[in-house]
N, C-alpha and C positions, 0 to 999 in steps of 0.2 A: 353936437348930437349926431350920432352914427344912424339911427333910424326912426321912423315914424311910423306908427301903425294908424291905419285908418279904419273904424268900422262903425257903418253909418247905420242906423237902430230904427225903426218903425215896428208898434206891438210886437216886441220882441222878448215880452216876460217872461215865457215857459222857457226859451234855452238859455238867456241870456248869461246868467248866472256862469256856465262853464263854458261860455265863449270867452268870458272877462277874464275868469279865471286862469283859462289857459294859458292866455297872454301873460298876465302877469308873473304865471310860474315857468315863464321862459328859463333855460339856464342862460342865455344872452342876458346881459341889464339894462348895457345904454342905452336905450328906446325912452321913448314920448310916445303915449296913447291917446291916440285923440280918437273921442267916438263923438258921435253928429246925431240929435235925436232928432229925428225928422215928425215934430209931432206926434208924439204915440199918445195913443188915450186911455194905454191900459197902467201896467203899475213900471216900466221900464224906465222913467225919470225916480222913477225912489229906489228900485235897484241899482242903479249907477250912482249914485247919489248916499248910497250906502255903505261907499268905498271910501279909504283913506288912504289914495295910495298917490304919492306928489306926481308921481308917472302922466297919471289921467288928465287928460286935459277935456273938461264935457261942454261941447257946442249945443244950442238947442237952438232948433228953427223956430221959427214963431207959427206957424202953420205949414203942412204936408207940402212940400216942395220937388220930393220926387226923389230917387235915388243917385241921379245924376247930379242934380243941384249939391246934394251931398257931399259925393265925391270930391266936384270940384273945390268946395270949399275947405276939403279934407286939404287937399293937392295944396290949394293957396296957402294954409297957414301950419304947414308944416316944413319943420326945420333941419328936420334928418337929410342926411347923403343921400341914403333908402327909406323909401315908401313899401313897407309891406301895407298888403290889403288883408282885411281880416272879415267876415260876414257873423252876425249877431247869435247868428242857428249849426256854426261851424264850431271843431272842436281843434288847435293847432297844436300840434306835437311838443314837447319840450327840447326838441333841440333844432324845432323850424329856424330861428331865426339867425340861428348858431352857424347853421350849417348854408344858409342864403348868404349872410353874409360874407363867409369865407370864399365862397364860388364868387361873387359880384366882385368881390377884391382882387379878385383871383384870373378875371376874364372883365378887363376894362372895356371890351369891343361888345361887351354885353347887354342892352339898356332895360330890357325884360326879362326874371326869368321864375316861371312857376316849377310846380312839380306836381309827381304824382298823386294820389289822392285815393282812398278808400272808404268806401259809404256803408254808412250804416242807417238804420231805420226803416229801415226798407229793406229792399235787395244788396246784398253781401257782396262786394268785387272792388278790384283795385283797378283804379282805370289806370293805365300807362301809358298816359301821352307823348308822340316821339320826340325827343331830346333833343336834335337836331334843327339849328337854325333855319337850313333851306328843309329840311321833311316838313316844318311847320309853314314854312311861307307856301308852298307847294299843296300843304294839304287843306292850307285855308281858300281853296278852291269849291271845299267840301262841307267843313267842320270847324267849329271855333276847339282850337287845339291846345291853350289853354284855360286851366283851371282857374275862374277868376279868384275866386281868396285865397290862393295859395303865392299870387305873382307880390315880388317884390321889386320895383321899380329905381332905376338912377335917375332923382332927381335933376339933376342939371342936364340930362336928357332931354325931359320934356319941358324945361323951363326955356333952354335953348332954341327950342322947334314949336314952342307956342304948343303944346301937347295939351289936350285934355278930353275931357266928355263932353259928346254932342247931345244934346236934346232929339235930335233929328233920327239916333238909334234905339229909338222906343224898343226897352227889354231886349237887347242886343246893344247895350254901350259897351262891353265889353270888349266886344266882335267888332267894332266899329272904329274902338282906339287901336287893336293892334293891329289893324289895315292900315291906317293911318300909319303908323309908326314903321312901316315897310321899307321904307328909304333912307330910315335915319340909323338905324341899329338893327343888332340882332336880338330876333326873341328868341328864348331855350327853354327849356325845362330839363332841371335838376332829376334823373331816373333813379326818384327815392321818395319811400309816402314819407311826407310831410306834415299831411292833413286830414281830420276826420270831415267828410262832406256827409251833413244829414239828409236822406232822402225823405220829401214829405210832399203833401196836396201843396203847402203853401211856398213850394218851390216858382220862380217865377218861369221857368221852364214848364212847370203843370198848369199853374193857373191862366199862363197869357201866350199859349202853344201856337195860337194863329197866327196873334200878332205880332210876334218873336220871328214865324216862319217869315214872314210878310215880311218885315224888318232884314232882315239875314239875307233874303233876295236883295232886297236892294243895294243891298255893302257887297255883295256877291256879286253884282253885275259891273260894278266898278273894277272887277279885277279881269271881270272877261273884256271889256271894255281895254282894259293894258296889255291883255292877252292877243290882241287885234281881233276879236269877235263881233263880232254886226251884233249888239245886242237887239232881240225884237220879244216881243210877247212870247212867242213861240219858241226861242231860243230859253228861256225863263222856265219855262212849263218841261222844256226836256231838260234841262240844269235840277228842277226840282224833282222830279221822277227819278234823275240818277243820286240824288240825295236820300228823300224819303221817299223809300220801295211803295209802291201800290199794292195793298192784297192780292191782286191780279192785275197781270199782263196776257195780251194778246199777241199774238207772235209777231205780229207787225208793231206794234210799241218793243218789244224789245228790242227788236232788229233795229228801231230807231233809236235808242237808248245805245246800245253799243257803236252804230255811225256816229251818235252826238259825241262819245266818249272818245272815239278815235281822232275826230276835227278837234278837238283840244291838245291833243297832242301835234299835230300838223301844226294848228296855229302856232303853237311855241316855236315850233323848227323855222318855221319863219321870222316870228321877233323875239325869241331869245330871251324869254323875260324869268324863267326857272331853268333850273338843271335839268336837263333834258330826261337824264336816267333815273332820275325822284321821281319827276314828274310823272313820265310813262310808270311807274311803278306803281305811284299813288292810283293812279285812273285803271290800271290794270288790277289794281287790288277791289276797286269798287266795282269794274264791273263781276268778279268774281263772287263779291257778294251778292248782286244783283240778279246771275245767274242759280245760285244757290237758294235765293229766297224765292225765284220763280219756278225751280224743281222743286220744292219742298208742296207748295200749292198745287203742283201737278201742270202749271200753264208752261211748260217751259217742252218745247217740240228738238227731234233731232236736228230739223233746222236750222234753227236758231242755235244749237251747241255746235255747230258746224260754220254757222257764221257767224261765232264770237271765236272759234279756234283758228280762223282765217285772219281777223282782224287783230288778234293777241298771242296768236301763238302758243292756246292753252295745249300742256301737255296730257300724255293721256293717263295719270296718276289724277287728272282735274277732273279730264271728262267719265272717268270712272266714278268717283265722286260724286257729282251731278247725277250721271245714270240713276244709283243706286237713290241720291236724296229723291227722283224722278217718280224713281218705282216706289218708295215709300209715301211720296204726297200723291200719287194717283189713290193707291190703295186705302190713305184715311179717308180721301176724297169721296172713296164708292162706298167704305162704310160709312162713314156721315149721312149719304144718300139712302143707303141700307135702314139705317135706323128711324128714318122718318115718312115710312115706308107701312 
């Protein structure tokens, strides 16, 4: 058996239909489908159930066990080389599997590797996750950089390294396996959509935002932790400020948001644990964003664009830029005040 799909199902009747579907009309064939019904109470054990296709292999938990619990037992009794992941609200292209597995064959140093991805239901856009083994270990400083249903996995990877899903990554298991997996291989993404991702409320990113953030901190402090960073409270609180922007900054929060951005780069030059030039790249890109979303509010002073072009080297193409985002958020800023007036 060449691969296995795994896609674990909880009340998942309204899309399920052209999740299953997808898969099955792979132009790949050698696959095993194993989907895992993690207790659902609506009609998605009689839509699965309403297939005849030898492919399917259908688990059913005896009660709501969690998504991870799932996984795992995706993981254990599957037989494939590769593990593609698949999610129940996702729609995968027809030549997804086609074209993973030619790359995986193709690049044996590889033990993960997703791909691009384009959303619909929502907001219209193709995310482009970077491709790049060390741009992702580098930027998972920041962001989980890949796509979880799109990755398709070398089994004797993680059979080898005791690889799987912790409990302990409440809604962030994702983020949590390919930290873990940091030492034993590379992870990649394929720079091609492969996958439709549905955007909706019952995404676990919309439903469980705190606890995902909360979660994400803590697999994120394990790496500042390699990084040689004193982790402390307060180092945590400026990690997530240069993450998730604040509607406002005060000139003295960004001045510190850019010293915090700069001691991350210092600390690598000391223990060597990324590529120096990603690195700096990644953290100089974020703070650009971080300067751009604090012009755009109007909080962002000549200051501070003076002591972020000391500490990075913005040229003046950037701080033009800025200016101009600068004079635009002041000016909705005094209309908004205008109008309640």
């Amino acid at each position: 058996m060449k691969v296995s799909v795994i896609m674990p199902v909880y009340n998942a009747e309204k899309y399920l239909r052209e999740a299953i579907d997808s898969i099955l009309e792979q132009t790949f064939r050698d696959f095993e489908f194993l989907i895992i019904d993690d207790g659902s109470t609506d009609s998605s054990v009689e839509i699965v159930n309403s297939y005849c296709d030898c492919r399917i292999k259908f688990f059913k938990n005896c009660e709501n066990k969690g998504i991870v619990f799932s996984l795992n037992k995706g993981l254990e009794f599957a037989n494939g080389e590769y593990i593609a992941r698949m999610d129940a609200d996702d729609i995968s292209l027809r030549e997804r599997i086609k074209v993973q597995v030619q790359f995986m064959d193709a690049n044996k140093e590889v033990g993960v590797c997703g791909t691009w991805v384009k959303t619909f239901g929502g907001s219209k856009k193709i995310l482009k996750n970077p491709a790049s083994a060390e741009e992702i270990r580098c930027g998972q400083l920041f962001f989980t950089l890949i796509a979880h249903p799109t990755v398709m996995l070398r089994k004797e990877c993680f059979t080898q390294n005791n690889l799987g899903y912790s409990p302990d990554d409440l809604y962030a298991e994702d983020y949590g396996l390919w930290v873990r997996c940091w030492n034993h291989f590379d992870i990649v993404n394929i720079p091609e959509v492969l996958l439709s991702y549905r955007v909706c409320s019952s995404n676990v990113s919309n439903r469980y935002s705190s606890i995902q953030k909360k979660t994400t901190l803590k697999i994120m402090s394990t790496l500042l932790i390699r990084l040689g960073i004193n982790v402390s409270e307060n180092i945590m609180r400026r990690h997530a400020k240069l993450i998730w922007l604040l509607e406002e900054y005060s000139k003295g929060e960004l001045e510190e948001s850019i010293e915090y951005a700069k001691s991350l780069i210092a600390a690598n030059e000391k223990t060597a644990v990324y590529d120096e030039i990603v690195l700096r790249r990644i953290v100089r890109s974020r703070i650009t964003v971080l300067l751009f979303h604090a012009a755009k509010r109007g909080s962002l002073t000549l200051g501070n664009l003076l002591y972020a072009k000391e500490m990075f080297q913005i040229n003046k193409k950037e701080l033009l830029c800025y200016f101009i985002a600068l004079c635009f958020g002041r000016a909705r800023s005094a209309i908004k005040t205008l109008s309640f007036r």
